[in-house]
N, C-alpha and C positions, 0 to 999 in steps of 0.2 A: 192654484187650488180651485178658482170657482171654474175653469175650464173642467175637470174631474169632477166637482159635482152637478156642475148643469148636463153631466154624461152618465149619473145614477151611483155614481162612488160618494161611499160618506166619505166625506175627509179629516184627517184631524191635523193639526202641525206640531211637530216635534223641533223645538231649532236647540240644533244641539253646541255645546261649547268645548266640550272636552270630553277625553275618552275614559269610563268606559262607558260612555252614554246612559247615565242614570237617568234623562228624561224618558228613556224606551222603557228599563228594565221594569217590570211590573204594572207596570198600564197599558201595554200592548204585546197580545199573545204573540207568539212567533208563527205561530200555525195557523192565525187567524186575520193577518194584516201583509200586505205588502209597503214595503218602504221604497218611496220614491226617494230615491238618493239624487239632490243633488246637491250634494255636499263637497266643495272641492278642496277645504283643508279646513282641520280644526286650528278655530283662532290661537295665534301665536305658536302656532309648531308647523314649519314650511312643509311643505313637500310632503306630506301627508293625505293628500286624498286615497292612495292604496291601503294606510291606516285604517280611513274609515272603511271602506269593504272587508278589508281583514276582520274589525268589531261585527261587524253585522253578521260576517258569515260564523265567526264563533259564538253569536248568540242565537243560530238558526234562523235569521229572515229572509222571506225571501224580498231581494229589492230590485230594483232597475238597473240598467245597464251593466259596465263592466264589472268582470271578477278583480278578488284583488291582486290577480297573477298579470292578468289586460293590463292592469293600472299602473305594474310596477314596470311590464316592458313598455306602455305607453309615457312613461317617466325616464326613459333612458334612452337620447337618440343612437347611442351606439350600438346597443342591442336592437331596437327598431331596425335599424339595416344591415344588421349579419342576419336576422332573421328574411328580410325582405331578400337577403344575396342569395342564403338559401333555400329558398322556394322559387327562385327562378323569378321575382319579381320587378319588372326594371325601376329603378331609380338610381340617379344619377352618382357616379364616380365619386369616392369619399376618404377621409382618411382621418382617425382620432388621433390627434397631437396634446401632449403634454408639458414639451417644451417649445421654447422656438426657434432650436435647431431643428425640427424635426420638416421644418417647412422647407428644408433643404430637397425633400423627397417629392416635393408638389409642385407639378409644372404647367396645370391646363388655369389658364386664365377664359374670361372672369372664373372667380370664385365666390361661394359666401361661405363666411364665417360664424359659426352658431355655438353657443353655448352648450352643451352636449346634456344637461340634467334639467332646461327649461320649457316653458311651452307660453301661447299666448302671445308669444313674437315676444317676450321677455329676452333683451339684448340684444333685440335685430332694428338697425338702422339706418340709413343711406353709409356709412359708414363699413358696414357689416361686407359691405360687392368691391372685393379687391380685384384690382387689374395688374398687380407689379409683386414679385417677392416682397420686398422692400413692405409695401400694403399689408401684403400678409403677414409678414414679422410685426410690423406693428399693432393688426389688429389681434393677433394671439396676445400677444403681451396685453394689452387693454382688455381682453376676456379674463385672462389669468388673475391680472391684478384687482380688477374690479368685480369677479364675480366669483373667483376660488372652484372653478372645475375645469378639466380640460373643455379643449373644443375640435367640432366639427368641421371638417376643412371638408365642403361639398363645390362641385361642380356646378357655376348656375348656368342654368337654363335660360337664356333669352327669349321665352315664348309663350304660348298664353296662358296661363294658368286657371285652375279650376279648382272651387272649394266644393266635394260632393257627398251630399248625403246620405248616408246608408242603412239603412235597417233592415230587420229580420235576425232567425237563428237556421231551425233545418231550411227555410226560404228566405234568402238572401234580393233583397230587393233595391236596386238603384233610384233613388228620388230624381226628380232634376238638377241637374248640374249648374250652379252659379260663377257664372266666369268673371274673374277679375279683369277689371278697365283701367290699363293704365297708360290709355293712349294719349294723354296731357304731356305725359312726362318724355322727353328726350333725351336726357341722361339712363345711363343700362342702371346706374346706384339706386334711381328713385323706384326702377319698376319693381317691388316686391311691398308684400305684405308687410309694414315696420310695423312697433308699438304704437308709433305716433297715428299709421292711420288705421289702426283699432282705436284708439281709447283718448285722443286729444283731438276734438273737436274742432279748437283755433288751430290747427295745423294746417297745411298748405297738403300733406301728406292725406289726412282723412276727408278733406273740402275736395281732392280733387282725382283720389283714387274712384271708380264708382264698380259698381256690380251689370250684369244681364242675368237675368233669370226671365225663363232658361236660357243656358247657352246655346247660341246656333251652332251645331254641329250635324256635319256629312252623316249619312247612316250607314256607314264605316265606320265611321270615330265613335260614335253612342252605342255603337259594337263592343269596339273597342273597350273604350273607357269603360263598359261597363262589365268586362271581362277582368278586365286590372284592377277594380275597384274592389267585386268580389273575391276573386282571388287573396289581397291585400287584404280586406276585413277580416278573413278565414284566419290566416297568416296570422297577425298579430290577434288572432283571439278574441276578438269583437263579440260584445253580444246587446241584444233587443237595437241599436242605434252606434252609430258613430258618423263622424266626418273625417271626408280623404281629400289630403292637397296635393295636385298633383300639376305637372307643367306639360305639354304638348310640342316636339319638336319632332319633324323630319317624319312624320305619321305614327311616333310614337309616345304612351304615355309614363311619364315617368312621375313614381311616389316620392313627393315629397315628404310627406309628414301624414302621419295616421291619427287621428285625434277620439279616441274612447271619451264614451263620457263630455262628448261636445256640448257648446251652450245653444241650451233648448229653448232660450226664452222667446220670447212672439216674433222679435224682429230679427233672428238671428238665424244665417242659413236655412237649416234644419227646417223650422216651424215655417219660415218662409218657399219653401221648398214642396216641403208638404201640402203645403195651403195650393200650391200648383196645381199640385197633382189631387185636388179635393178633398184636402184633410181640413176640418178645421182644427184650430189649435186643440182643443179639448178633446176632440176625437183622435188626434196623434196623441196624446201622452196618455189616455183611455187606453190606445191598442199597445203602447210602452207597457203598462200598466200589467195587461193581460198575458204579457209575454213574458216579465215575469212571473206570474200569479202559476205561470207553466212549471214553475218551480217550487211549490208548495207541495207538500208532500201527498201524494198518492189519493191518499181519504179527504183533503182538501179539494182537491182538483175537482174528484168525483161529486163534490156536494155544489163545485160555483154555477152549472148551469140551473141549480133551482135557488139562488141567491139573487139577490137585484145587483150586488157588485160585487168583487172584491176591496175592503176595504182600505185604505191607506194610510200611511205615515210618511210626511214628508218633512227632510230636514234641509236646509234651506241654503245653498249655494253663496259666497261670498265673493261678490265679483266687483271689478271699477265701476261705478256710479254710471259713466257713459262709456256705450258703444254704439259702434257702427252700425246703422240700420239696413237690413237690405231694402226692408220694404218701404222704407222711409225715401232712400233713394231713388228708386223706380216709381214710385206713389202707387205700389200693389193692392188692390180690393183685399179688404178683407175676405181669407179664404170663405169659399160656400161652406155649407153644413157638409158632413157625410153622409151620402146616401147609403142604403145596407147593401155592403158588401159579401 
């Protein structure tokens, strides 16, 4: 919030608990406020962050980031890659299982295993990279039993991966690409993004994975990837921001995972990303801001250029206490100001 106002936005906070948001309804016009959403689930009802875009957009506001159509395919890996199969998108060889006969069908080793309705690495961990049927049957069954939805049976990738920021709508714009370092590790099970090295600190997993920003890459590859990147945001319906995980083998890139609605907070890709490329934090979530404010209706739009801001409502993201720093890792300056663009 004070990044948004030391940028000429009033700000107010709305932290919302339940739906149907009675903290909004009649203290803030719909016509006259954008809602910074980052709200990723109303406390005690899971898997609800497309909820909240649903509420918003049936009470007219306009807010940040994804629809709640993004949200609900950004919630289901299975839909995520029949849509990516057809648009011609590459990411790697996949198959949704339900029981664990069905792993009878799956022969390319490694694999990973993923829970198919999660995100956040929620049920990914050294664990998760089978080398054997035998592996596999046992990790389905341990998905099934412990977390109650099928799963993902994907092809990994043994090669470098890449968390990459993206934003824009009709201008679709590549940030810098942060490469994951998991060159410590000489086991194929440890090289992937787990929970443990998101969000547990005393871990051996988050002390010893680390980041590069920017990644060094050929200008072929930043071609590349930034042609798959777009594409893939389009694809899954992305709008104002998102983040794309993606692996690099054999000169090609392949989408892992599409993240709508990523974590925007200072040390987290994104803001670390931007801050690269001369955003300071306040001024990326400023141009967030503005891109939906594009979404206000007609006779709004046409009044913001003799306004000082568009004003905001933001309702406030519930996330693990600790994560992964990029910038904490690299010990990155804090990003410059923007200059006018």
């Amino acid at each position: 919030m004070d990044g948004l106002a030391e940028q000429g936005h009033r700000v107010a906070s709305a932290e919302v608990n339940g739906l149907p948001f009675p903290e909004l309804r009649g203290a803030y016009a719909p016509g006259e406020w954008v809602v910074f959403n980052w709200c990723e689930a109303i406390p005690g009802v899971p898997y609800s962050e497309a909820r909240v875009a649903e509420e918003l957009e049936a009470m007219g506001y306009a807010f940040t980031g994804a629809s709640s159509a993004a949200l609900k395919l950004a919630g289901d890996k299975r839909r995520v890659k029949r849509v990516l199969r057809r648009d011609g998108i590459p990411t790697p060889a996949w198959q949704v299982c339900r029981f664990p006969a069905e792993a009878a069908a799956w022969d390319s080793y490694p694999a990973i295993v993923k829970p198919a309705f999660e995100h956040s690495s929620i049920g990914l961990d050294r664990g998760s990279v089978v080398l054997t049927r035998g592996e596999l049957i046992a990790r389905m069954r341990y998905v099934f039993e412990k977390m109650a939805q099928p799963v993902l049976v994907e092809e990994f990738i043994d090669g470098r991966e890449f968390h990459v920021p993206v934003w824009g709508n009709a201008r679709v714009e590549v940030l810098p690409a942060v490469e994951m370092d998991f060159s410590f590790f000489s086991d194929v099970r440890d090289r992937l993004c787990t929970y443990e090295a998101k969000f547990h600190p005393d871990s051996v997993p988050y002390q010893k994975t680390g980041s590069i920003l920017p990644a060094k890459l050929t200008a072929v590859e930043q071609a590349r990837l930034e042609t798959v990147c777009q594409a893939a945001y389009r694809s899954q319906l992305c709008r104002d921001y998102a983040r794309l995980d993606l692996r690099l083998k054999g000169g090609e890139f392949y989408v892992l995972d599409v993240n709508a609605n990523a974590d925007i907070s200072p040390e987290a890709s994104i803001a670390c990303a931007a801050g690269v490329a001369g955003w300071s934090f306040g001024a990326m979530a400023s141009r967030m801001v503005r891109m939906a404010a594009e979404r206000l209706p007609a006779a709004e739009r046409a009044d913001a250029p003799v306004r000082p801001a568009p004003e905001i409502a933001e309702s406030r993201r519930r996330r693990p206490a600790k994560r992964r720093s990029v910038r904490e890792e690299h010990r990155l300056p804090a990003p410059a100001a923007l200059a006018e663009k």
